[in-house]
KEMI-30410 format. One record per atom (N, C-alpha, C): x, y, z. Coordinates in steps of 0.2 Angstrom, whole numbers, plus 5000, padded with zeros to 4 digits. Layout:
BEGIN
XYZ...
This chain:
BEGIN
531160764772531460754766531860824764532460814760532960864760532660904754532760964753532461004745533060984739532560984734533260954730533461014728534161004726534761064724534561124719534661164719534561214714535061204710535761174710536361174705536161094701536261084695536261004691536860964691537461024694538060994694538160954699538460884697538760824702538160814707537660814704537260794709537060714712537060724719537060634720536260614722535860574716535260564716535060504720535660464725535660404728535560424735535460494737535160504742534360534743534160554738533360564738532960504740532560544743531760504743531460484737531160464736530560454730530060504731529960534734529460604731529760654727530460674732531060724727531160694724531360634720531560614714530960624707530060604709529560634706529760704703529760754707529760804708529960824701530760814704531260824701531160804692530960754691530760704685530160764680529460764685529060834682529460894680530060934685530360984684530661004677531060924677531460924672530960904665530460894664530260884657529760944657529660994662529461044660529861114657530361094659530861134654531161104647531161044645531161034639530661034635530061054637529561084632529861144631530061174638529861264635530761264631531161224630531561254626531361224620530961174620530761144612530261204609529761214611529461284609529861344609530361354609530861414609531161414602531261344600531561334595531061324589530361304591530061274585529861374579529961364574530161424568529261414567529261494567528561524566528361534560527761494559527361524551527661584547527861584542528061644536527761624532527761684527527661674519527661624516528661614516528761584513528761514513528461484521528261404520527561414523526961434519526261414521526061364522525461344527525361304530524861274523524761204525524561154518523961164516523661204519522761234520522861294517523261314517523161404515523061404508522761474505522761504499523361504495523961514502524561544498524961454498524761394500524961354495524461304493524061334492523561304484523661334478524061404479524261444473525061414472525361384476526061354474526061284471525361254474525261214473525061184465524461234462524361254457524761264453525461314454526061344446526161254447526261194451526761154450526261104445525761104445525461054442525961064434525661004430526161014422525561064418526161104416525761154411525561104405524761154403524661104393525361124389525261054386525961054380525761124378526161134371526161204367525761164360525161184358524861154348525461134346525661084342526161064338526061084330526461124328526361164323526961124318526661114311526861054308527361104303527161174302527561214297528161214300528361214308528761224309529561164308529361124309529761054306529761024298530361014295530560984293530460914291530260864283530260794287530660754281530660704280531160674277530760624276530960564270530860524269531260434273531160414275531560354278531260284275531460224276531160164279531460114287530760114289530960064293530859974295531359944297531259864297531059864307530559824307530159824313530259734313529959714318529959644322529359634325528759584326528359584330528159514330527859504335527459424338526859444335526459374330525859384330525359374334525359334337524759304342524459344340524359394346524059454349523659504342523959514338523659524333523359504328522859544323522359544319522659524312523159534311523759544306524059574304524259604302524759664299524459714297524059704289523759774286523059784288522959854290522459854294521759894287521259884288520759894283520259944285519860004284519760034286518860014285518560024290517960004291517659944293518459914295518259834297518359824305517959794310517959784314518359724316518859714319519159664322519259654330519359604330519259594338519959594341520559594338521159634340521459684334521959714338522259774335522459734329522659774323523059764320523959784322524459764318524959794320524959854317524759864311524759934307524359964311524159974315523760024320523960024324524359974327524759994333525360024330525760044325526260044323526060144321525260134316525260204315524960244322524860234328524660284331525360304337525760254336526460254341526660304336526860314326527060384326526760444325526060414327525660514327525760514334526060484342525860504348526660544348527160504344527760524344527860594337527260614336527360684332527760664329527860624322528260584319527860604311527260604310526960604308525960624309525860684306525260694309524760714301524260684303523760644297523360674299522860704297522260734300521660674303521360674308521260624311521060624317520560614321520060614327520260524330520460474328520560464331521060454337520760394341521260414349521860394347522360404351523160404353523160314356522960294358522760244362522360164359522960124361522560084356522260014361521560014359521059954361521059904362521359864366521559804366520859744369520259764373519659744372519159734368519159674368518659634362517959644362517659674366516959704365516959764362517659824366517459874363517559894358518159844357518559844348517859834344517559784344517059754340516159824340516259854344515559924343515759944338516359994336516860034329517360004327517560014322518060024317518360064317519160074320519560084319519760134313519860194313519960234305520860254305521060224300521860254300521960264292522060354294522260374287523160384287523560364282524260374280524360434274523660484275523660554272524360584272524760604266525360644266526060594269525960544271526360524272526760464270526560474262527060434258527360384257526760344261526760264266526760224259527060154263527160114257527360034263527059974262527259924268527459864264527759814264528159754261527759704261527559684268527459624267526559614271526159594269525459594273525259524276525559524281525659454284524659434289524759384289523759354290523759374299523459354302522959364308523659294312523959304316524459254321524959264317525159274312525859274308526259334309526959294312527359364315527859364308528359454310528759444305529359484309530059454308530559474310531059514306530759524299531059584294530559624290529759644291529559684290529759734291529759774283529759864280529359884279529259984279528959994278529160064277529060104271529260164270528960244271528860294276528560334278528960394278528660444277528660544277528560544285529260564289529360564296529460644297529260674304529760724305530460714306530860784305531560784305531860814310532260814311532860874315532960924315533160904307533360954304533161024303533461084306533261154306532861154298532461234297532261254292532561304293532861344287533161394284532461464288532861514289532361574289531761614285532561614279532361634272531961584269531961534270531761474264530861454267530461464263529761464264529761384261529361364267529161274267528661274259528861224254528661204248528061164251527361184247526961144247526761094240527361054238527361014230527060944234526860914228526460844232526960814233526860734236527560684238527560634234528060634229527960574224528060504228527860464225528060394227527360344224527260294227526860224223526860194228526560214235526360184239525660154239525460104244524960084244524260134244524360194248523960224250524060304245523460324242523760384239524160454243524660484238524860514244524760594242524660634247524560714249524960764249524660814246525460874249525460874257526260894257526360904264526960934262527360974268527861014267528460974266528960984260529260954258529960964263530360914262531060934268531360964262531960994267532361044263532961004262533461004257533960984258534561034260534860984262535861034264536061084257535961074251536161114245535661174246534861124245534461204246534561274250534661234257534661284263535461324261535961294259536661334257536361404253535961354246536061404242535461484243535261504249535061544252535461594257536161544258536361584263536261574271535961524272535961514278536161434279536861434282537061374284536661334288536861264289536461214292537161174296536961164300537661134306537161064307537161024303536760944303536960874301537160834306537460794302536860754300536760704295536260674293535960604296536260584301536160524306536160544314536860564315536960574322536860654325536460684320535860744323535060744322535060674320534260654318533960634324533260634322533160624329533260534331532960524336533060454337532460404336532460394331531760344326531660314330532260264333532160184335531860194344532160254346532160234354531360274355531260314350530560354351530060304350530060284343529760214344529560174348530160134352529960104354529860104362530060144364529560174369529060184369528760194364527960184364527560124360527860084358527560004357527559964360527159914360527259874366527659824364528059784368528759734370528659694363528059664360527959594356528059644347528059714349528459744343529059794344529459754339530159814340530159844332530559924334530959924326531659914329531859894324532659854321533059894319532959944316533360004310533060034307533260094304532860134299533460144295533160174288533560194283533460284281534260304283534060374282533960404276534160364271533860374262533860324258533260294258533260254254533160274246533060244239533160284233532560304233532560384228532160414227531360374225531360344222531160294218530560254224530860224231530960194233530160164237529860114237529260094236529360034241529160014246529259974253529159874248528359904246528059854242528359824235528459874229528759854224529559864223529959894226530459874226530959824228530359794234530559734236530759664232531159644230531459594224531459534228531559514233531459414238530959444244530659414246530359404251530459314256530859304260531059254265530659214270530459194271529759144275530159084280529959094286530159014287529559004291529458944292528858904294529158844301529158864307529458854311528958764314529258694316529058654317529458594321529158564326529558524330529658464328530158414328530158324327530158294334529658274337529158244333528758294332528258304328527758334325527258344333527058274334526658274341526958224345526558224350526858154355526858084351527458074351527358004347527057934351526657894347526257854351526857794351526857734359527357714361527257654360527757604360527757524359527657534353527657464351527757444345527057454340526757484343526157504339525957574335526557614339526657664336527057654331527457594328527657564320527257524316526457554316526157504312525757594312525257584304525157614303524157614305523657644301523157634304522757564302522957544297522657474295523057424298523557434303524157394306524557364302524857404295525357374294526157414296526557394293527257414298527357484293527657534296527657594296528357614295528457664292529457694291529557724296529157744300529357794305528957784312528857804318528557794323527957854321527357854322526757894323526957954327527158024325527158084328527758094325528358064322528958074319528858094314529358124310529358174304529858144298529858124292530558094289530758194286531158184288531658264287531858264280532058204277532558224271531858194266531358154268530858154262530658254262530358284265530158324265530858384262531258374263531658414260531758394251531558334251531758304243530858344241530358374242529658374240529858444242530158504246530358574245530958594241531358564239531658554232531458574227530858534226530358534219529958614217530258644224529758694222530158754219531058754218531358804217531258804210531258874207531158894200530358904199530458934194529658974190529158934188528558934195528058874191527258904193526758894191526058904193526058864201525858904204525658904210524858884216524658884208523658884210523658844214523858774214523658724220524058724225524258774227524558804234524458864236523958884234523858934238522958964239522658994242521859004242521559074238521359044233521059094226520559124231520659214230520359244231519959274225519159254222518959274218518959364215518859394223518859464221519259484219520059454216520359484216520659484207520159424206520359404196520659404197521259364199521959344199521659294193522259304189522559244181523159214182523559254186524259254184524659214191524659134192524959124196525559094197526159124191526659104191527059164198527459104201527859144205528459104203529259154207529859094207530059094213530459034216530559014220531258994222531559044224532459054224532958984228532458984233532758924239532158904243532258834245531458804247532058734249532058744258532458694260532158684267532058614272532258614280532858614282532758664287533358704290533258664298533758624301533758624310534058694311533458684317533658754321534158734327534658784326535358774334534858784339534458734344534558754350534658704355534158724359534358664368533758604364533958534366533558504365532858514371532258474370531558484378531758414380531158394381531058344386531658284383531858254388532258204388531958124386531358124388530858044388531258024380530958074377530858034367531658004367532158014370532957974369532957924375532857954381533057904385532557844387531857834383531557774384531557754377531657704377531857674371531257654365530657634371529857644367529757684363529957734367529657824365530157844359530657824357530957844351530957834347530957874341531057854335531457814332531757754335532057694330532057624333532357604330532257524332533057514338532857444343533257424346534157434343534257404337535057404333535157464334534657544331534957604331535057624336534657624342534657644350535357624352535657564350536157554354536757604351536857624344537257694345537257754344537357764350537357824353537657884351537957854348538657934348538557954339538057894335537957924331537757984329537958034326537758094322536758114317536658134319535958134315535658204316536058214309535558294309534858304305534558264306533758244305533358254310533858224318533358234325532858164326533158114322532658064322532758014329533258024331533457994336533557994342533658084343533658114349533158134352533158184356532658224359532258254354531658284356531358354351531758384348531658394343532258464337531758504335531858564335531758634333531958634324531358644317531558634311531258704311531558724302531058754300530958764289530458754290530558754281530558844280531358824278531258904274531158904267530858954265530858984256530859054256531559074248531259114248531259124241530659194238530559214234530259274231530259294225529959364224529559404226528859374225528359374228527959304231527259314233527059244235526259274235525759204235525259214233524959204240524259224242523959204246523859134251524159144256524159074259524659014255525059074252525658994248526158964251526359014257526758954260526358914267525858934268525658904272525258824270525158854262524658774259525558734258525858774255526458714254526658664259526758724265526758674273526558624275525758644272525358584273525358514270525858514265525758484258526658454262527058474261527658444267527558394272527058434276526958384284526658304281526258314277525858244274526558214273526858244266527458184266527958184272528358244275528558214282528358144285527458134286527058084290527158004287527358024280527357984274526857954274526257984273525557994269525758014260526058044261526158064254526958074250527258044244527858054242527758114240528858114240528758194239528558234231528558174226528058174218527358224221527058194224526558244224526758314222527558354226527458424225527458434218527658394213527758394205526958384203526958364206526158314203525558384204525658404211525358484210525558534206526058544206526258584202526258564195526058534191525758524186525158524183524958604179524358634180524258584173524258544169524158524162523658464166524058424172523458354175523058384178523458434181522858454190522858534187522358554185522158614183521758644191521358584193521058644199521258594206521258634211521658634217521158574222521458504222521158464227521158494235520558484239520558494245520958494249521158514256521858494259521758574265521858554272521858604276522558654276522658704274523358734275523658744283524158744283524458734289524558784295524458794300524358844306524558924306524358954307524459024305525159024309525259014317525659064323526359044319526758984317527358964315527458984312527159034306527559064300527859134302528159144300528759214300528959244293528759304292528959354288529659364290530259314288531059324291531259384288531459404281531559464278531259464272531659554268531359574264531959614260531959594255532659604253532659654247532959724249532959764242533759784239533859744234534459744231534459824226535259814223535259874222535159894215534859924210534159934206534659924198534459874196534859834190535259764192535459794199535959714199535459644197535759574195535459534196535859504201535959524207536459484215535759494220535459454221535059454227535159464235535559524236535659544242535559624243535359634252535059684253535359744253535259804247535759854248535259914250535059914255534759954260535459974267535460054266535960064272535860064279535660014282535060014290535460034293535260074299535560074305535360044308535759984312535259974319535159984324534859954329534859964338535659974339535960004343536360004347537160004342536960054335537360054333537660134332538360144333538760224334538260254331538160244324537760304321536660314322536860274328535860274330536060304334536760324339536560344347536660424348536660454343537060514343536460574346535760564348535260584350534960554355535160484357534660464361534760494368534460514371534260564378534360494384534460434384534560404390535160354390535460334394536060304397536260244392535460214389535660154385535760154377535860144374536060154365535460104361534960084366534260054360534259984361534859964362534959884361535059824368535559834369535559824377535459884384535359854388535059884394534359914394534059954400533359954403533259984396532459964393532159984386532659964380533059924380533359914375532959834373533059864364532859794362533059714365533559704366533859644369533559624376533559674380533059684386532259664386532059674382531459674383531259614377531559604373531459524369531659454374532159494378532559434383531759424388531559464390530959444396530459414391530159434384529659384382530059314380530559304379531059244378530859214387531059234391531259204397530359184401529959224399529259184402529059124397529159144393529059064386529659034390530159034391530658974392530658924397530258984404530058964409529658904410529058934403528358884402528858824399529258804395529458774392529558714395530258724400530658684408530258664409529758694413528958654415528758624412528558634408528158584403528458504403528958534400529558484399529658424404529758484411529858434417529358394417528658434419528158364419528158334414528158344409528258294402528458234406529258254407529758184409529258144413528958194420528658154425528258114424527858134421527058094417527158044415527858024410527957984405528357914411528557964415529257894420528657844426528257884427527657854431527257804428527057754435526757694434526957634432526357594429526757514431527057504422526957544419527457524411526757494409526157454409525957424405525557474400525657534401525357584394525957574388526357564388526857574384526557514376526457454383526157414376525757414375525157424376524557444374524557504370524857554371524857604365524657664366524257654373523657714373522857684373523057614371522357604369522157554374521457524376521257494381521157424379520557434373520657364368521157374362521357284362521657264356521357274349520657254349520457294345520457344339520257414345520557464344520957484340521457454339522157464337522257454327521957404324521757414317521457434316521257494310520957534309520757584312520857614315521157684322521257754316520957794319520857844315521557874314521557914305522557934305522358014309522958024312523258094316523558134307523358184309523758234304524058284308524658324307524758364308524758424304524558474305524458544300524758614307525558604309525658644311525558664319524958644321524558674328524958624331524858634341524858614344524758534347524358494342524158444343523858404335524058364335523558324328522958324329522858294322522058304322521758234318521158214323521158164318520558164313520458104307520558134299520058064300520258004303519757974300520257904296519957894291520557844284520557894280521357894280521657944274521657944268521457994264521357974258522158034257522157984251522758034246522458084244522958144242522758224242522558214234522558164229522458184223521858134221521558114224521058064224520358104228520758154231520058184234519758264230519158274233518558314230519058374227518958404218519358474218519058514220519158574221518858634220518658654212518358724210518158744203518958764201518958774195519458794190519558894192519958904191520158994190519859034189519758994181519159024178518359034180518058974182517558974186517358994191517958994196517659034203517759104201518359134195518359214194517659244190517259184188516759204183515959204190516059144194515459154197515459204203516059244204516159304208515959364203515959374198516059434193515059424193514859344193514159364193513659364199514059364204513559354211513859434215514459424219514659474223514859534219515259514213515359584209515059604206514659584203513859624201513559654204513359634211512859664219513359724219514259744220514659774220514759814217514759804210514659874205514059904205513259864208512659914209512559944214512959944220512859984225513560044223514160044219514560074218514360124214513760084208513460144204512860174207512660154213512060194217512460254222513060244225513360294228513360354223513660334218514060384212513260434209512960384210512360414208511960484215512160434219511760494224512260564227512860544224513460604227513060634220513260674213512960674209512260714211512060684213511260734214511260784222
């Protein structure tokens, strides 16, 4: 066997053996360690290895330092209002009660610890930053939320599932705005006639003050403010937005009694429910023949019965007397009270394309191209009864709803609404379920400007995504569209409902096109039987009717007590026990 070569140049390896070629293979990878060790860079200072002291201690500066105390003398605050948006489901209601356990949040409690975590406003208070969204542990404590100092004052107090899409609310925020050097932070109280009483806090300085000291302020009063909308809402969760804030509303200015209309709409489907099919769904429950098919709604009687309710009338039979509160007074006025269709995509196709399933007879089926802005003809339609009005009583638009759907079903003409409102016949309030909480909407809230008789909103809002909100916001988007923008994050809860929707929808079709058609005539039902005297379906808003039994008319059935009476037998049961534990406290602070 030949030695192999000492030179690498041009060597011809088609002459070796195969032991030289081993060899040779060993030789060469043991020189490419030793130049890889030649090259590999020797432990220093300054890159210690992952073990060492000297990087546990580099380790260590990198962790995040504790913030710095937030020192409240040092800021400035200002007075604002803001208009917020939220889904109720999820929540307990709106105004939240101190001492009361609920098994979900309020949104006032979601809403007040978003502005203490955004240092927005800081209330003396041990509670956490963090809000409890389980219902065991929600249910051990009660929740404590003080609006101490901060000037709070809210519009509208909507129930337990009731959302609102123009809820206000007016609060003492921190400001942007510099504090003079010379100018020593006033401690005068804060005027106003908020719900909660209010406290000294450091008063803002104005642009005159700070001049006439001597030290300029470079501020504009919008676009060097901080950013309300994107601070907030970055820390709320998705099913509540704020919409706009107002950077001065009047001196004066009161969220609650400034407010002059309050807007309401009460959102509902035609049909009402599944309408029952064949010809059986045209007969009523003692099977006589019917105006409408069983789950349809008549549109224009219920608008002719929301009519009756515009102008200044007593309200007691539509609404739920709350004794504690010796209410006498239940005139309210009623500015507009109309069904509105809502513009959208029709659902399921069944209720037009089977002819069973629709609401009308063969002659009307056949045209088609007919117009009906009722929705009686076509697919499901999207309605809503709007009202609005100054104020409103307890559960009053939700009784009037109730009182609506009956005549929609035509159970009842739209005379009833007069026939209630006529406290001389009907002094106290016949029984009647009021109608579903989730479909009502707090749509707006409207503060006109202070004398006018013009019912429109002269509040100067900024909104989302408007030049004068973006002049501080710290990322790429301006509030409204893009990532964390309002439109962004209402489109993803829009699009998982819409999801739910198409499916539904689709199986609906599917459900309804299967089998051999013999349920069509029958009705639903097995026996003939069955079919006179069948218990009536009510609708009251929810998802499905309910059955009632044989309907009795709403002015034939059991009253409740008079005004008078329930205010009287409160004053001697509950508020009696109330006034003697309120004079046993007083009594024992006192000693």
């Amino acid at each position: 066997m030949d030695d192999a070569p000492s030179n690498n140049k041009d060597i011809d390896y088609s002459s070796w053996e195969h032991s030289a070629l081993v060899s040779r293979v060993h030789d060469l990878e043991k020189q490419l360690r030793s130049r890889t060790n030649a090259y590999q860079p020797s432990p220093s200072p300054a890159s210690p290895t992952p073990n060492s002291p000297v990087a546990a201690a580099a380790a260590d500066s990198l962790k995040k330092k504790p913030s710095k105390p937030f020192d409240p003398a040092r800021h400035s605050t200002r007075y604002i209002a803001l208009k917020f948006a939220y889904l109720g489901r999820k929540y307990n209601g709106f105004e939240h009660t101190n001492g009361n356990r609920t098994p979900l949040p309020t949104v006032e409690e979601v809403l007040w610890k978003a502005l203490r975590k955004a240092r927005l406003i800081w209330p003396p208070s041990g509670e956490s930053l963090e809000v409890e969204y389980h219902q065991g542990r929600r249910m051990k404590r009660a929740v404590e939320v003080s609006w101490e100092g901060c000037q709070y004052s809210k519009c509208g107090r909507t129930d337990r599932g009731v959302s609102a899409f123009g809820q206000v609310v007016g609060v003492r925020v921190r400001s942007n705005r510099p504090k003079g050097p010379s100018v020593e932070a006033s401690q005068e109280p804060l005027t106003g006639t908020g719900d909660d009483a209010t406290q000294n806090q450091t008063s803002v300085t104005s642009n005159e003050e700070v001049a006439d000291t001597g030290y300029e302020v470079d501020f504009h009063d919008t676009q060097d403010e901080l950013p309300y909308i994107a601070m907030l809402n970055g820390l709320l969760p998705s099913d509540i937005r704020v919409l706009a804030w107002c950077p001065d509303p009047p001196p004066e200015f009161d969220a609650r009694f400034s407010c002059q209309e309050r807007r309401y709409k009460y959102f509902f489907t035609n049909p009402a429910f599944a309408p029952l099919p064949g010809a059986i769904g045209l007969t009523d429950g003692q099977g006589l023949q019917a105006s409408l098919r069983e789950g349809w709604l008549d549109i224009e009687a219920m608008r002719e019965g929301a009519r009756r309710l515009v102008g200044l009338h007593d309200f007691r039979n539509f609404c739920k007397i709350d004794p504690s509160k010796q209410l006498t007074n239940f005139l309210r006025r009623i500015t507009h009270a109309d069904i509105e269709l809502i513009d959208q995509q029709a659902g399921p196709t069944s209720f037009s394309t089977w002819p069973r399933q629709a609401n009308a007879t063969s002659k009307s089926l056949s045209d088609k191209t007919q117009q009906d802005p009722n929705g009686l003809h076509g697919g499901p339609q999207a309605f809503s009864f709007t009202i609005h009005g100054s104020a409103f009583l307890w559960h009053q638009v939700r009784c009037i709803a109730a009182v609506l759907f009956l005549i929609g079903q035509g159970l009842e003409n739209p005379s009833l609404v007069s026939e209630l409102l006529d406290i001389e016949s009907n002094s106290c309030r016949p029984t009647y379920e009021m109608a579903d909480d989730s479909p009502l909407v707090l749509w707006d809230c409207i503060f006109p400007e202070s004398g006018s008789s013009v019912i429109e909103d002269n509040l100067d809002w900024i909104y989302a995504g408007d030049a004068r909100s973006i002049g501080r916001v710290n990322n790429k988007n301006d509030t409204k569209f893009g990532l964390g923008g309002n439109a962004e994050n209402i489109w993803e809860l829009w699009r998982i409902r819409k999801i739910d929707e198409v499916l539904c929808s689709t199986l609906l079709d599917l459900s309804i096109s299967q089998g051999d058609g013999t349920s069509w005539v029958r009705g639903g039902f097995v026996k003939q039987q069955a079919i006179n005297g069948r218990s009536q379906k009510i609708f009251e808003g929810r998802d499905s009717a309910r059955f009632i039994g044989k309907y009795v008319p709403v002015v034939q059935r059991e009253r409740l007590g008079s005004v008078e009476a329930l205010n009287a037998k409160w004053r001697e049961g509950k508020g009696a026990r109330r006034q003697l534990r309120q004079g046993k406290a007083a009594t024992d602070i006192e000693e």
